[in-house]
N, C-alpha and C positions, 0 to 999 in steps of 0.2 A: 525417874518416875516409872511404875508399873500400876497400866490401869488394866483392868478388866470388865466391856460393860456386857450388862445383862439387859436386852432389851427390852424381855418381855415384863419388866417394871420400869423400865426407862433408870435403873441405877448405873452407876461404876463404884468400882473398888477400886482405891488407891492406895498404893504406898510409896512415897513421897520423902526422895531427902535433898534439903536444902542444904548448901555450903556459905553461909551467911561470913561477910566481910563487914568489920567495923571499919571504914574508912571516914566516918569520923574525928576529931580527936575526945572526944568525949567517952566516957567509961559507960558500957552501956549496960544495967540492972534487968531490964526487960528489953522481948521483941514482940514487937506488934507486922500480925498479917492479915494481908484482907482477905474477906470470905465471900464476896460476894453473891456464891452462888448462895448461900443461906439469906440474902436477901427477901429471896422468894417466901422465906417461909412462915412467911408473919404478916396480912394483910395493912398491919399497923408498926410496919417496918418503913424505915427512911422513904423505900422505894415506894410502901405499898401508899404512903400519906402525899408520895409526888404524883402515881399516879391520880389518886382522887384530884391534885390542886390541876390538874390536867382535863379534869370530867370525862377521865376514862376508868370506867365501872368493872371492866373485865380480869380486873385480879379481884379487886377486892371483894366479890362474889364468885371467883374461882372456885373448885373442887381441890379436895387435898390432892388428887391425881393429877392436876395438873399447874402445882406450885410444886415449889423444887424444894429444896432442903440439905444438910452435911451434918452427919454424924460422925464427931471424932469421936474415934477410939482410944487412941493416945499420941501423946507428945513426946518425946523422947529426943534430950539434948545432949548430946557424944554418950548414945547407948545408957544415961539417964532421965526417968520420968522424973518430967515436970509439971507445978500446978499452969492452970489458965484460965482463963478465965474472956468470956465476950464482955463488950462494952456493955452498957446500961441502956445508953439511948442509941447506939448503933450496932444493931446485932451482926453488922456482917465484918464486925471486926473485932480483932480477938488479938489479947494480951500475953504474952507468954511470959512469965516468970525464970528468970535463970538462977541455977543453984550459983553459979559462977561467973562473975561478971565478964564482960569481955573488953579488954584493953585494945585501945585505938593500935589500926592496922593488924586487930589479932580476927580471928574466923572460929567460927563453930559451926557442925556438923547438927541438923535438927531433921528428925526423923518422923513421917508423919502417917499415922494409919485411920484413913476415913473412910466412908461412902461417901457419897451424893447422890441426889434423886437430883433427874433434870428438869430444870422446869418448861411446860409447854413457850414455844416460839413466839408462840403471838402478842405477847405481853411483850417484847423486845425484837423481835425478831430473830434471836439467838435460842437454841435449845431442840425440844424435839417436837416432831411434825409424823407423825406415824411412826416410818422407822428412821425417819432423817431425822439428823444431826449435824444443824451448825452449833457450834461451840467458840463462845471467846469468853473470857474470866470465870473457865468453871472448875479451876483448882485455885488452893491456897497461894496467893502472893506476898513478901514481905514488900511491908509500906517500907515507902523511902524517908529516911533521916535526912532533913536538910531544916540548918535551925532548930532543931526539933520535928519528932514525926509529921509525918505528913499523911494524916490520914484522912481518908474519905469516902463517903456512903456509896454506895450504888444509886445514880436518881436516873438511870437508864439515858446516861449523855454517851455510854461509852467511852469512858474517859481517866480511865485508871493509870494515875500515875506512879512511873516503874520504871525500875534502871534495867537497864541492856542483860540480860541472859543469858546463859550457855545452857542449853537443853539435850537431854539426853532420855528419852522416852521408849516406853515399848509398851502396846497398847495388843490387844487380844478382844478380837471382837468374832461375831458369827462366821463359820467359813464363808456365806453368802453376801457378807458386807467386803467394804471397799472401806480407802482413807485417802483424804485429801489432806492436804496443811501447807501453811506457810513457811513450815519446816521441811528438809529435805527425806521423803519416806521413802524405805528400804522395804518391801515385800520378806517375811519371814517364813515359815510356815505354821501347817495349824492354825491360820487365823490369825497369825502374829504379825506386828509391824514395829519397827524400829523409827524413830523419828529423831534428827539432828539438827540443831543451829546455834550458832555462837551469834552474840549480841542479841538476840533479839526481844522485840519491846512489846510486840502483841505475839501472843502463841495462839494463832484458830486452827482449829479441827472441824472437819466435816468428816461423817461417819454413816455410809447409807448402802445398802444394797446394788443400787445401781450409782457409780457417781459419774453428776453429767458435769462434771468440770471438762474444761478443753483447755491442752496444755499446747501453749505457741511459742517456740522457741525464736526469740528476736537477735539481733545481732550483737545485743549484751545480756538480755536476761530472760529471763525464762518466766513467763506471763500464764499463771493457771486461772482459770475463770469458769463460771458458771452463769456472767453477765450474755445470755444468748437468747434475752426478749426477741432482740432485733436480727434477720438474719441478712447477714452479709456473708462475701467469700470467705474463703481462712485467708486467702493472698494478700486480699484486703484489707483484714483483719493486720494480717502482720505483716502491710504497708501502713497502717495508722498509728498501731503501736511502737514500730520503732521512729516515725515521727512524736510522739509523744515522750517518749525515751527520750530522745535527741533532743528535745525541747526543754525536758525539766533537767536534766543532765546540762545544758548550758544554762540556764537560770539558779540552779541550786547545785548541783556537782554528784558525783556518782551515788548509784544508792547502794546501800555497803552488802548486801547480799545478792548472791545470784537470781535467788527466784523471787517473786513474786504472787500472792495467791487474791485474788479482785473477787468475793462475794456478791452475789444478789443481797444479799444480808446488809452487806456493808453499803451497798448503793441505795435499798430501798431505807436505810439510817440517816443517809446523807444526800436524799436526791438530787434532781434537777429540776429545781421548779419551774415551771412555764409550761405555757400552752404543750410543750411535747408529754404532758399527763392527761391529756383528752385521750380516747380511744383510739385503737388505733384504725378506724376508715375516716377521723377527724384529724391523725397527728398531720401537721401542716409541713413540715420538714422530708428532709429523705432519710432514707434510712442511716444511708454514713452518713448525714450533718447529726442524726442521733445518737448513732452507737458510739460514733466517735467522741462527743463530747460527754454521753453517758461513761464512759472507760476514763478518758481525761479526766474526770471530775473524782470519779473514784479511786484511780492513780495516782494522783497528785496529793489527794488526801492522805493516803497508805503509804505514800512515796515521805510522807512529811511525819505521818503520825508514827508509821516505823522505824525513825531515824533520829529524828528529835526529841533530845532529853531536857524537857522540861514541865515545869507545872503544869497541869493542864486544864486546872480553873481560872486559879491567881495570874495575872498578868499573860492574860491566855490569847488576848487579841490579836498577834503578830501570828501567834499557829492556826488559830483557828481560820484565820482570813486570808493568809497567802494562798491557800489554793485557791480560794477567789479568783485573786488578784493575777495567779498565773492562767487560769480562767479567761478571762478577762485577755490577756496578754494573746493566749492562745486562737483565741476568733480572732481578733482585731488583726492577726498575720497571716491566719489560714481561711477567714471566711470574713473580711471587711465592707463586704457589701449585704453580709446575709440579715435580713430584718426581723423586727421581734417577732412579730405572727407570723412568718415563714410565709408559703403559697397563698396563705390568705389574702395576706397584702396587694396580692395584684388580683382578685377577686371585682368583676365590675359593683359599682356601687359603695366598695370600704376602700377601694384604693385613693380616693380622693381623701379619708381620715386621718388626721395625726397620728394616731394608733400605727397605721399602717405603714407611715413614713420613717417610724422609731427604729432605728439600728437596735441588734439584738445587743447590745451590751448598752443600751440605756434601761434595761431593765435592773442594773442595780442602784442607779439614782433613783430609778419608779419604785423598786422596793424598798428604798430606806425612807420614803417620801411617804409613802401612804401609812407610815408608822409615828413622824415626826409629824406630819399633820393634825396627828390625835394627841398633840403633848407627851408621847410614849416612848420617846427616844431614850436611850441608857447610853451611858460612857462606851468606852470602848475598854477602857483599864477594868472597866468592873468585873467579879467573878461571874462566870457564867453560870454558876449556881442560883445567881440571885438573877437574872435575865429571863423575861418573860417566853413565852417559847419562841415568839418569832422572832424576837430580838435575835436569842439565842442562836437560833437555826438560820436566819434569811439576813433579816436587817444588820446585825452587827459585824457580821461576814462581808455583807455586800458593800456595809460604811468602808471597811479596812480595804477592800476591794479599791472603790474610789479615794480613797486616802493617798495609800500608796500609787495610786494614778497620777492623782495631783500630786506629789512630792515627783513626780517622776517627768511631771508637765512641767516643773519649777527649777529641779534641778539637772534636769537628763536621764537619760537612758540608765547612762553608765554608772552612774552614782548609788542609783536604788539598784541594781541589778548585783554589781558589788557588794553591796550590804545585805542582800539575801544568799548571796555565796555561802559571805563572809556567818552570817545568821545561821546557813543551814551544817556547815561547816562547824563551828562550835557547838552547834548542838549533839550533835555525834556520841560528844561526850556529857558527862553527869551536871547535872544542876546547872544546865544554860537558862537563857531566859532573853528577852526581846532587849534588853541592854544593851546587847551582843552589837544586836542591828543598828544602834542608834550611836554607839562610839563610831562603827563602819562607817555609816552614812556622814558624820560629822569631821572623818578623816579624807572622805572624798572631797568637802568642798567647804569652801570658804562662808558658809551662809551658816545666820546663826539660826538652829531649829532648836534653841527651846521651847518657841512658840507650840510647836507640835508633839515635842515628847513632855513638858510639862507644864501644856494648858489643857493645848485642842484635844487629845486621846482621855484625858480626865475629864473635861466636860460634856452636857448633855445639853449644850445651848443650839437651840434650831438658828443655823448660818441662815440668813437672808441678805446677800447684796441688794442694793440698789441704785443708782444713777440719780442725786437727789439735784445735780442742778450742772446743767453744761452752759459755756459760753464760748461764742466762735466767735473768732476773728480772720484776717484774710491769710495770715498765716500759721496758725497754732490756734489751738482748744481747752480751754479750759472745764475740765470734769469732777464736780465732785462728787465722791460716794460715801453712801451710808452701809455699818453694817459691819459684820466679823467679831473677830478678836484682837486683841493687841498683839503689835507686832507680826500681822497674819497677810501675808503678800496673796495678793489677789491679781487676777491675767486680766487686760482689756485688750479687748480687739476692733480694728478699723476693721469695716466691712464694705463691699461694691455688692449687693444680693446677698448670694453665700458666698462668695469668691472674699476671702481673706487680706485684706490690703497691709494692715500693719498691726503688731500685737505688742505690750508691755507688760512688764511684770512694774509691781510696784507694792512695797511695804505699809502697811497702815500705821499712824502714828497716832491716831485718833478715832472715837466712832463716826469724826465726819472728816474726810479725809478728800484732798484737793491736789490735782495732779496735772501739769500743762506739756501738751501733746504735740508735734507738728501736725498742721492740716494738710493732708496729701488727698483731698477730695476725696475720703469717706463718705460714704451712704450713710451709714449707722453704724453707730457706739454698742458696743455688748460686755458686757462682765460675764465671765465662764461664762465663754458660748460653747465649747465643747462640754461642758458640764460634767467634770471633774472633778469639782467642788463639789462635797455631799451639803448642797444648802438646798432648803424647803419652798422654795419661788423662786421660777425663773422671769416670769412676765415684767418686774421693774428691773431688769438687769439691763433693759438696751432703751436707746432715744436715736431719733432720725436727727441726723446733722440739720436740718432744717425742719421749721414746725409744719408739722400736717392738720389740716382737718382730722384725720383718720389715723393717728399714730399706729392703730390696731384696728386693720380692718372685720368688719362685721363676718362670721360664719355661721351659716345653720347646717346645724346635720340631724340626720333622724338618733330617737334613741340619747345614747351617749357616747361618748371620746375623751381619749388622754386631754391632760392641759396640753393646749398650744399657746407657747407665750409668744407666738409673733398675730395673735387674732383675739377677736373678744368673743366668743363663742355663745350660743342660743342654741338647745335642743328642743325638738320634738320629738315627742314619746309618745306612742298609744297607747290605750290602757283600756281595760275593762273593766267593769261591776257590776253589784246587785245589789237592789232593795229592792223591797213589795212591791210599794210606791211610783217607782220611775223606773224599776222591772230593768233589764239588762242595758246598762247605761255604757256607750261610748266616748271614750276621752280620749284629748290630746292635751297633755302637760308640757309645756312651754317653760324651760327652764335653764339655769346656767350651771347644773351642777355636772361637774366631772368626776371621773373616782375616787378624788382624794376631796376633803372638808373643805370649803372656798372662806374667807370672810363673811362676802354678800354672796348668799342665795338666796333664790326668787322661784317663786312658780306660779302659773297661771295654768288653770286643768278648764277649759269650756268642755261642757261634755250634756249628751244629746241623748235622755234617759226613751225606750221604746216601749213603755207602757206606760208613761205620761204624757209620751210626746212633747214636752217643753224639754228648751234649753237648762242648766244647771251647771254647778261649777263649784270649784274653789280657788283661793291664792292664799301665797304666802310670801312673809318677807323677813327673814334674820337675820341678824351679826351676830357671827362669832367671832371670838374675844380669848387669846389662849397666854397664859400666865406663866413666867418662868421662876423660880425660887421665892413662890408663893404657893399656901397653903390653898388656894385655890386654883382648880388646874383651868377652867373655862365659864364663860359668862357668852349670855346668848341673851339675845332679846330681840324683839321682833312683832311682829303682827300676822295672824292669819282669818281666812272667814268661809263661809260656804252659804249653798245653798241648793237645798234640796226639798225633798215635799218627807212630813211626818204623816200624812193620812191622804189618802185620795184627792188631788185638786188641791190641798195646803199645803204650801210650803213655809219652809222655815229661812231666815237668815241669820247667821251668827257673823258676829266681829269681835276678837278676841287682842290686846296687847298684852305681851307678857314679857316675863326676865326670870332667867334660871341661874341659879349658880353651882356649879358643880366642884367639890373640893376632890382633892388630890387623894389617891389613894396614900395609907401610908409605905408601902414600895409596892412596885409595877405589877409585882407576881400576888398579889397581894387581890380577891375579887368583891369587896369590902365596898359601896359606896355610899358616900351622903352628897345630898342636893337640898336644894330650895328652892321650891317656884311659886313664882308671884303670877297672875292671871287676874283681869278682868274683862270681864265676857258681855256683852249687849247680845240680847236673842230679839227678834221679831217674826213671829209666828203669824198666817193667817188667821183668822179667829172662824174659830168651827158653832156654827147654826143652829149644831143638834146637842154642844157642850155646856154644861153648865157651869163651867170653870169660870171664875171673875175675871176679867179684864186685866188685872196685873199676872197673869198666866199667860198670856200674848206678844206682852213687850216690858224686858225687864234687863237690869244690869245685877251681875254678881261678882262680887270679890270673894277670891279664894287664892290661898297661901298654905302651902304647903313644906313639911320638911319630910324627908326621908332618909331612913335609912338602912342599906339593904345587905346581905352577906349572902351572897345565892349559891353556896359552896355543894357539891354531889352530894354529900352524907348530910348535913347539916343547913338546915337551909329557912335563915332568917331574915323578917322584913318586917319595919316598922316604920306607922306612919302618922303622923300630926297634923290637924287639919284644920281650918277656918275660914266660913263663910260668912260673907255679910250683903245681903241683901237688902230691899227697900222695908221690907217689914219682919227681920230676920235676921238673927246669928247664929251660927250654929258652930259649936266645935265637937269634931269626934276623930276617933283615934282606930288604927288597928293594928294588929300584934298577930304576924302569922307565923308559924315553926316548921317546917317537915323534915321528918328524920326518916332515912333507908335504915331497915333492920341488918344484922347479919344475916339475914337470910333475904335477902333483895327482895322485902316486904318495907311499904312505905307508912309512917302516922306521920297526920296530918293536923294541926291544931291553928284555928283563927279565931280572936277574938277581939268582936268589932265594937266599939262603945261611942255610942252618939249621943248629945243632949242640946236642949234650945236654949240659947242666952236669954233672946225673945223672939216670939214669933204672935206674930200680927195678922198672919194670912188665915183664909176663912175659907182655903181647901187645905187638901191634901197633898198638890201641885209640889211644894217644896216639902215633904213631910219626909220621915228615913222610912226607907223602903224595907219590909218584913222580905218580900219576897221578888219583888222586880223592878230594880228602881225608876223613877220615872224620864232619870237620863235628862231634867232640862238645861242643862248644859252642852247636852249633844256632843259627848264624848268617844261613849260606846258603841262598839260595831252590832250596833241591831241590824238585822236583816230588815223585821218588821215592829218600829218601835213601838210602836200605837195598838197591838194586835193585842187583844184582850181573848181571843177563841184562834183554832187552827193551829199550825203546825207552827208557826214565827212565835207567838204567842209562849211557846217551850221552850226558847232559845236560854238558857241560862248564863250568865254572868256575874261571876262572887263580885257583889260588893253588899255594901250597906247589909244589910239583917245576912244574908246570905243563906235563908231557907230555899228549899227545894219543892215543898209543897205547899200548894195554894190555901193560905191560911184565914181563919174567920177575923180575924185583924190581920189588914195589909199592911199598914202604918203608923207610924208613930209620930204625932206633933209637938212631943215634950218629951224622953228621952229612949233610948232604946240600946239596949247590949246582946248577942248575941253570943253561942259556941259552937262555931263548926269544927265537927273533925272527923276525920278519917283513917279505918286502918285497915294495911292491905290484906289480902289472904293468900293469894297466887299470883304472881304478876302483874297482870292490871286489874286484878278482881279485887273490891274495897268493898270495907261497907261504910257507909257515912252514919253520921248522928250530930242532929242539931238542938241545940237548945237556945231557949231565949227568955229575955222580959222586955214587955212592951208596955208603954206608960203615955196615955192620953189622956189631955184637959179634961177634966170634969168625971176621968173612969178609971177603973182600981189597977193595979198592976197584971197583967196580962199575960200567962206561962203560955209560952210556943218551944214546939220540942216535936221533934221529925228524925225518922232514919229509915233505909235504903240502903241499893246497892248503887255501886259506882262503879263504872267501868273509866278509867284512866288510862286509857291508849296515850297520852301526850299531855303530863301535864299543863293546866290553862289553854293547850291548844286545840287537843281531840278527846270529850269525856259525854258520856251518855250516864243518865240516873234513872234507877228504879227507885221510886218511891213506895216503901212496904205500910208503914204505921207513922199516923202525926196525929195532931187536935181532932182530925177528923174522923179517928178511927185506921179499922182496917184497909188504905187504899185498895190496895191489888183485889180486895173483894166489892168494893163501889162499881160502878158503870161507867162504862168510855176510860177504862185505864189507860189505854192509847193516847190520852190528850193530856194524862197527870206527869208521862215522860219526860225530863227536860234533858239538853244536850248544849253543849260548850264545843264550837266551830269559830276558830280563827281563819280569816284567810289575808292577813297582813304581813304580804312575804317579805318586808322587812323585819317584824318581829320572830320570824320563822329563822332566816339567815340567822338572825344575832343567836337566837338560841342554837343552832345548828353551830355554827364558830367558837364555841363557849371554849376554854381550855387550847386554842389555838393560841390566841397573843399575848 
């Protein structure tokens, strides 16, 4: 290969010849290679439609300067041109046409003359950064033939599957540039550099004027890096690296080339997640417990993904997750006492928290936990194409992590460690695959694992042990347990505290399974007390050999805390608010939730508002309810209530029971939802002196049912909703239909249309009427600051619902039916202009045209928007008097709806 790049357009010039081997036995008519750097250059390319299902916007309003592109010039096979042609629905791969076929174990010579524009870094972390250049898949590769081609899109996994190499390269860059690689570089002159490696399975290039790689020569390989966040000695450096070396070299066996080259690239693609991503006067660790297992973690991967020839979607689990797993392996020999928050831990005040007492390698049962709690767990056999991100990235790594624990807790050391030899050994070579590992491990030992290679890795059932009934006698114990898979051996342990008395392994034969123990004066009974087993509950795993009052004694902590399943846990939490009314209100919420979904959660918030000077509060109480190979994924029901004041000295009380049903997406990656919620609401209100509201305005019951359905996807972004009320003199159904679309030009239209109408209505206010302009909220949903403000600054506060006008209209309301159209479209960024229209229809008066437009500022959809209103019914606003008070504005400050929207495209 001879490249030439030209920096000052970010191109190279290539020319390019492959020595293509049919080792096949199949006759082969065409070749198919991937292209992936032509990924870049279509924002409605594979990559650019994964970045959007990600809700990351930054290609797909990119500048053509800074997406990439390949222009072939010609194809040429043994010194003839050939046709070619790219895919249809995957442009970064391309079809080559042979004049002459090629007979199994026969080879042809394919000759390639392109450019390529590269594309900016930040969409991948590969490409260019000024005049830097990291580079990995930015020339032509032939796809691999196994079964049939094996082709696949760029979805920025890095994960290009590709047989072993021999490279033979010379690259020509500015005399002021430098070159790093994976490959061995020869300094030439003129600018020139020669690059060599045989076998190889990633080719990266770095290309930069200054390169701050650091080259550590260890006692086998030669370690190039640019991973120098953290600073430590070089002696240091290369004392931990040839520990590292020596570590994966006995667990997997030598890596087949001398050098080595370890990216920032490649690390900040595969991090390490945990507290060591807080800043660094916050990272809680030292430097070598960081750099060290920063370099581990990115070693081990390059050590695997360099070496192993196999799929790298299909049946990807066994690669994707050993470095976990040697991860994993790695603490637990070099740092077995270091804890998950690091320094924090012994911090006065957190060191008495479960949090703080967690060994840093239960952080991959905590991360597959907080995933499987939401119903959102995936196989392990699944492609990782189809795996949501954190599946992909965290939880599905961290399952195979504990997986292979437990196979290692069940059958020994020796057995699994053999069979990743044996695994990584075979892969060496072409078209291995995790089979490899499971003949290995099944020649080690006597125990039958199809339980594990052909249930547990195909299914997505959340493991839950439990202890469902023990009986003691003076000499032995009888235990039965619920829970697993068939045939799926689970550990029990005799416990004295934590001191370990006696432990069992034992086979389930059933989902209720009964197993008799010698009594050797156990404390207490535990299922995976090491927690090895990736199951979703540990708390019913253990029982006290004798009955206690207090099986689980009482803990309060401030705030929150991990589960601890030897206690029953109660937090306190401060809090703060505002309304008008009761003016900056202090709380403490009283409740049992920890980080991951409970069943039973509870909460109780007394809180002590300082401009009303009364007490005030709220509680809550649900179950949830999580479904497996059912089309509904959770069911929640429950009760909550409050109580606060709506106008000076009146307050309000609600008592609410309700039931939700929320159905399953149709696959996980997938941001698609429908629900259904039932609610009936009891309000009691003080009754105001100066009101002339009726009596049934004060104290009332409403029924209201709802379905939804929502697609909140970046570019496309629909929600639809179905509504029904019944009140004591009252039905009401209406409906609303909202759209917003980004332009290609990262301009937003915005379209809702709300449609209400009365089955009957009996009431002789306005109280339950549909709101033109502000609704009256008696259900006490809405985050009003000041609900009752009819003048002032609260008064402005806007909230789309109901009519969803903007300005103050000479009809507010409507008692018999009402339809609205809001929309909006943007001009620059967050500058929109809105336009509303409507009809409004009351007893006994004609149909009623309302229609308003403005400007909108949209800093944050629904969370931060400011309105100008220009022209409505009333004429020329902005020319009226007191314009200042026709402004309305949209403020959220519910930092749980803030989080979910901030996480969008994470899981």
């Amino acid at each position: 290969m001879q490249v030439v790049l030209f920096p000052e357009n970010n191109l190279m010039r290539i020319h390019q010849k492959i020595q293509y081997f049919n080792t096949s036995n199949q006759v082969m008519h065409s070749i198919y290679v991937h292209d992936w750097n032509h990924a870049f250059s279509d924002k409605n390319s594979n990559l650019g439609k994964r970045f959007i299902e990600n809700y990351s916007k930054k290609f797909f309003f990119a500048s053509d300067k800074n997406r990439g592109f390949t222009n072939i010039h010609s194809i040429l096979v043994d010194d003839i041109s050939v046709l070619w042609k790219r895919e249809t629905q995957s442009i970064d791969q391309i079809e080559i046409q042979l004049n002459q076929p090629i007979q199994p174990r026969d080879s042809i010579e394919l000759f390639f003359d392109y450019d390529i524009k590269i594309p900016n870094n930040r969409f991948t972390g590969y490409g260019f950064d000024k005049e830097h250049y990291q580079l990995r898949y930015w020339y032509l590769i032939p796809a691999v033939f196994e079964n049939g081609w094996q082709l696949m899109s760029h979805l920025n996994q890095n994960d290009l599957y590709q047989n072993p190499t021999d490279y033979d390269v010379t690259i020509e860059v500015p005399p002021s540039y430098e070159i790093q690689s994976n490959l061995h570089v020869q300094p030439l002159q003129d600018g020139k550099f020669r690059l060599e490696g045989k076998g190889i399975l990633n080719f990266e290039l770095a290309i930069q004027p200054e390169i701050p790689y650091l080259d550590i020569q260890t006692d086998t390989k030669l370690i190039s890096t640019n991973l120098n966040a953290i600073e430590i000695s070089l002696d240091l450096k290369k004392d931990l690296l040839n520990r590292q070396l020596n570590f994966l070299n006995g667990y997997l066996g030598d890596f087949p080339q001398s050098k080595i080259m370890i990216s920032q690239s490649d690390y900040e693609n595969n991090p390490l997640y945990g507290f060591n991503q807080l800043p660094g006067f916050l990272r809680p660790f030292s430097d070598t417990f960081e750099w060290d297992l920063r370099m581990f973690q990115t070693l081990s991967k390059t050590y695997i993904d360099q070496s192993v020839v196999t799929h790298t979607r299909n049946n990807a689990w066994l690669r994707e997750g050993l470095p976990h797993y040697l991860m994993l392996k790695y603490v637990e020999m070099n740092y077995p006492e270091q804890k998950l928050i690091g320094n924090i831990s012994k911090i006065w005040g957190i060191k008495s928290y479960y949090l703080s007492k967690m060994r840093f390698n239960q952080r991959y049962l905590w991360a597959y936990q907080y995933v499987a709690r939401q119903n959102h767990d995936q196989a392990l056999i699944m492609s990782t194409d189809s795996l949501t991100n954190y599946n992909r990235t965290i939880a599905n790594r961290f399952k195979t992590a504990l997986s292979l624990k437990y196979l290692e807790d069940y059958l020994g050391n020796e057995p699994v460690k053999n069979a990743t030899q044996a695994f990584y050994a075979e892969g060496l070579k072409p078209h291995s695959n995790s089979n490899v590992f499971q003949k290995a491990l099944e020649r080690e030992t006597n125990h039958d694992l199809n339980w594990f290679f052909d249930t547990y890795i195909h299914s997505d059932h959340n493991l839950d042990f439990s202890i469902h009934k023990m009986e003691l006698t003076t000499d032995s114990i009888q235990i039965s347990i619920k829970g697993g898979l068939p045939k799926m051996p689970i550990s029990l342990y005799g416990l004295d505290k934590k001191n370990i008395i006696s432990k069992y392994w034992f086979v389930q034969s059933d989902s209720l399974h009964s197993i008799k123990v010698p009594n050797q004066s156990e404390k207490k009974w535990m299922l995976n007390y090491e927690s090895y087993i990736p199951e979703i509950n540990l708390k019913n795993n253990w029982e006290n050999s004798k009955n206690k009052w207090f099986d689980k004694p009482l803990q309060i902590r401030f705030v929150m805390d991990a589960e601890d399943p030897y206690h029953s846990q109660i937090f306190l939490e401060p809090k703060f608010f505002y309304n008008y009314y009761d003016g900056i209100t202090l709380a403490n919420t009283i409740h049992n939730k920890t980080f991951f979904k409970k069943n039973y959660e509870f909460s109780l918030t007394p809180s002590f508002g300082f401009k009303s000077a009364t007490l005030t509060g709220s509680y809550a109480l649900k179950y949830n309810k999580y479904f497996e190979n059912s089309k509904v994924n959770s069911m929640t029901a429950g009760f909550f209530g409050s109580y606060f004041h709506y106008k000076p000295e009146l307050a309000y009380r609600t008592f609410t029971t309700f039931g939700q049903i929320f159905f399953k997406r149709n696959y996980l990656r997938s941001v698609q939802g429908k629900a259904i919620n039932i609610f009936y609401t009891l309000v009691n209100k003080d009754r105001d002196a100066l009101s002339t509201l009726p009596a049934d305005s004060y104290k009332y019951g409403v029924f209201h049912a709802n379905y939804i359905y929502s697609n909140p996807a970046l570019i496309n972004n629909f929600l639809f909703n179905a509504d029904v009320e019944l009140g004591n003199k009252f039905t009401k159904l209406y409906t609303e239909v909202k759209f917003r679309r980004m332009t290609d030009s990262n301009q937003q239209f915005e379209a809702r249309l709300f449609a209400g109408v009365f089955l009957n209505n009996d009431t002789t206010s306005d109280y339950f009427s549909y709101a033109v302009n502000r609704p009256n909220d008696y259900l006490f949903r809405y985050g009003y600051f000041g609900r009752s403000e009819s003048t002032g600054f609260f008064s402005q506060q806007f909230i789309m619902n109901e009519g969803g006008i903007k300005s103050n209209m000479p009809v507010s309301f409507a008692n018999q039916w009402l339809t609205t159209l809001n929309t909006s479209i943007g001009l620059w960024k967050w500058f929109e202009i809105y336009n509303d229209v409507g009809l409004v229809k009351n007893r006994d008066r004609s149909v009623y045209f309302i229609h308003d437009k403005g400007i909108r500022f949209n800093f944050i959809n629904n969370f931060l928007e400011v309105y100008f209103p220009l022209h409505s019914n009333n004429g020329w606003e902005i020319a009226g008097p007191h314009y200042e008070e026709k402004i309305r504005f949209v403020l959220t400050t519910n930092f749980k709806d803030i989080f979910g929207y901030l996480k969008r495209g994470r899981m």
